[in-house]
N, C-alpha and C positions, 0 to 999 in steps of 0.2 A: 322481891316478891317472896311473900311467907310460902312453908311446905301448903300450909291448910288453901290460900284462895291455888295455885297450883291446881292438886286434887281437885278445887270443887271445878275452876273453870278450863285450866289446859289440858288436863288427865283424859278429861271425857273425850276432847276433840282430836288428840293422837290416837286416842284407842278408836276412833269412827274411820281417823284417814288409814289408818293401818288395815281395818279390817277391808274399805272398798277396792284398797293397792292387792289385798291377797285376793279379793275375790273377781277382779273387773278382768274381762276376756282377753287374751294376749294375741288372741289370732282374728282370723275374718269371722264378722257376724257373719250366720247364716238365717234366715226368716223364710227359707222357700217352703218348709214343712209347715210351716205355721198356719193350717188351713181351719176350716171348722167342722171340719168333717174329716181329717186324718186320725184314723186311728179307731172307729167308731166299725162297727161288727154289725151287720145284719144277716139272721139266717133263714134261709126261702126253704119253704116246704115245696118241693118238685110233685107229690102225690096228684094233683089236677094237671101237669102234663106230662103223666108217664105216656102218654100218646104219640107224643112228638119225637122223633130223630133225634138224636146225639146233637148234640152243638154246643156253643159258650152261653151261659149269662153274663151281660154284661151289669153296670149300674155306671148313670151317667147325670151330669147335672146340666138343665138349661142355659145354652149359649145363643152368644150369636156373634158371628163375626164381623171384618169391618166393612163389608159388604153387604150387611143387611141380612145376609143367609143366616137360618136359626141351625140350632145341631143341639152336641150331647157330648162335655167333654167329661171322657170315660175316666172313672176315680177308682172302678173294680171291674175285676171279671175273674169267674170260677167255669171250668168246664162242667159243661152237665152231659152226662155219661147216658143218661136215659134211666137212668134207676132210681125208684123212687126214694125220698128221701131227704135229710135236713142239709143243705148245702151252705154251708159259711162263706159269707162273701167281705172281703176285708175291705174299707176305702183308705183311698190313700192318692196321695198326686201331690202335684208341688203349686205354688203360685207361679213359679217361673215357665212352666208347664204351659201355663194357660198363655204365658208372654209368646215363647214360640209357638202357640199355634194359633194367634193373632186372635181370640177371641176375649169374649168380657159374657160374665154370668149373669144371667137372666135377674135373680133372686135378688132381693134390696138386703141391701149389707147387714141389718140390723137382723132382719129375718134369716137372712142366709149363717149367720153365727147363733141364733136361737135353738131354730129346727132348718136342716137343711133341706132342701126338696131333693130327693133323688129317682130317678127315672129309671126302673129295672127292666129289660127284655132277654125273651130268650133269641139268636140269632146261630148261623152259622158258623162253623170254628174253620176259620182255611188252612188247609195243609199248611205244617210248617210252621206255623204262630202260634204259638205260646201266652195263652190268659195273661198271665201276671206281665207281658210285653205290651199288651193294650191298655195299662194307664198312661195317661198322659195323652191317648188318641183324642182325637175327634172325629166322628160318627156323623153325618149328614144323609141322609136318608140310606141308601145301604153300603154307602160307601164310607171307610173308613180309616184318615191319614194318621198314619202311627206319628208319635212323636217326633220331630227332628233332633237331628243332632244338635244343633245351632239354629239359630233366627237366618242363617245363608244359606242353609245345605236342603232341597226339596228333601218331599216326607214319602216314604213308599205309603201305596192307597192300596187295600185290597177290601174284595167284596165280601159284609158281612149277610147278602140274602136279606129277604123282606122279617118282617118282626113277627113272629111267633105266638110271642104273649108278652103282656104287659102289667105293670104294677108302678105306681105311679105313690111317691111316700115321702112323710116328714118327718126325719129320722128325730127324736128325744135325745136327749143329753142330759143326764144326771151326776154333776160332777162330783156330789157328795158320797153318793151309792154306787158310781159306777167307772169304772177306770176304760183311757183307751189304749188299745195293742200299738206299742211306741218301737216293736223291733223288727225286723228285716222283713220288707213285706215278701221279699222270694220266696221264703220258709215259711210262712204264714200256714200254707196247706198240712202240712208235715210236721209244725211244733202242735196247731189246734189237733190235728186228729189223735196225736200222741197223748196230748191232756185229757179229752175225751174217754181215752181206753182208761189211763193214770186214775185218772180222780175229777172228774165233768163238774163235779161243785165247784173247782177250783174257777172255772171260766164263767159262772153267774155274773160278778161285775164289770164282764167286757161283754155280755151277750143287750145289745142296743136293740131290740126288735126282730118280732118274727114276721115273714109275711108269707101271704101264697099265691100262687098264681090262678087266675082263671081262665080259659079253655079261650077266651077269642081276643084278639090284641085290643080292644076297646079302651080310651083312654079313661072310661069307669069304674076299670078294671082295678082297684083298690081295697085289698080284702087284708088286712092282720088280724095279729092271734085276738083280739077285742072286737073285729069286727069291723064294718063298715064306718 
């Protein structure tokens, strides 16, 4: 075999195996984060229920489980303190998430990767639990089973009180203009409010919609920064 066919025909084909041997994964896939809605930022104007009591917001997406029961499996929650004001709520949750708590998403797959529907309320916060511990929950009318450990191990239920107020929304995705929040949703509250004071222009491509709430839990209840 001459150098020259070499170059034009074997050269190319070691430099492609060489490059997928350095890049191809050495450990366990993972695909639980891979949602449509992970990483995606909405901020609720609290200003229409500065009336209301202290408690969590949550945001949740149409379930139902394999019993026929519908719910709301929770992808965010921010505590709302009573003061008015712009409240960032990050989503996030896993696919395996929805495994252990035996449910399947309302939304048609096509749609649910377009615009997602998410369901916001305000609810009560119970001694003890911690926002950022209720993703992964499931929410059936005030009751709501935290994530399990495992697909074996029962789920603690506690009560989140009747719904507040409502907003009912289908979050946008601009992949080109707009990036999602990819790191530790723990810290989520503590890095945003830090950028904020730092340099607030810096968060415009992670900010995915604003929305507000109005005064009675009505499922018409559908008000963003554009309007109805």
């Amino acid at each position: 075999m001459s150098l020259g066919t070499f170059v034009r025909t074997w050269l190319p084909l070691v430099i492609l195996l060489a490059l997928i041997v350095k890049i191809w994964p050495t450990g366990k896939l993972d695909f639980g984060n891979t949602t449509p809605w992970a990483g995606l930022i909405l901020e609720i104007d609290t200003a229409t229920i500065s009336d209301l009591k202290p408690g969590v917001i949550v945001a949740g997406l149409p379930v139902q489980d394999f019993e026929g029961e519908k719910g709301l499996f929770i992808c965010g929650a921010v505590e709302w303190t009573g003061i008015s004001g712009i409240s960032p709520i990050l989503l996030a949750g896993r696919v395996d998430d929805l495994r252990l708590q035996k449910v399947i998403l309302l939304q048609e797959t096509v749609e649910l990767h377009r615009s997602p529907q998410v369901i916001f309320s305000v609810r009560n916060l119970p001694k003890g639990t911690l926002p950022v511990e209720m993703v992964g929950s499931l929410l059936q009318g005030e009751q709501l089973q935290l994530k399990p450990v495992s697909k074996d191990t029962a789920s603690l239920v506690v009560d989140l009180g009747p719904e507040r107020a409502r907003i009912e929304h289908f979050v946008k995705y601009d992949g080109k203009s707009q990036n999602r929040w990819l790191g530790d949703p723990t810290k989520f509250q503590k890095l945003w409010q830090g950028q904020e004071k730092d340099d607030s222009a810096l968060l415009a491509p992670y900010r995915h919609g604003k929305l507000k709430f109005l005064n009675s839990p009505s499922s018409d209840d559908v008000v963003t920064e554009e309007g109805r």
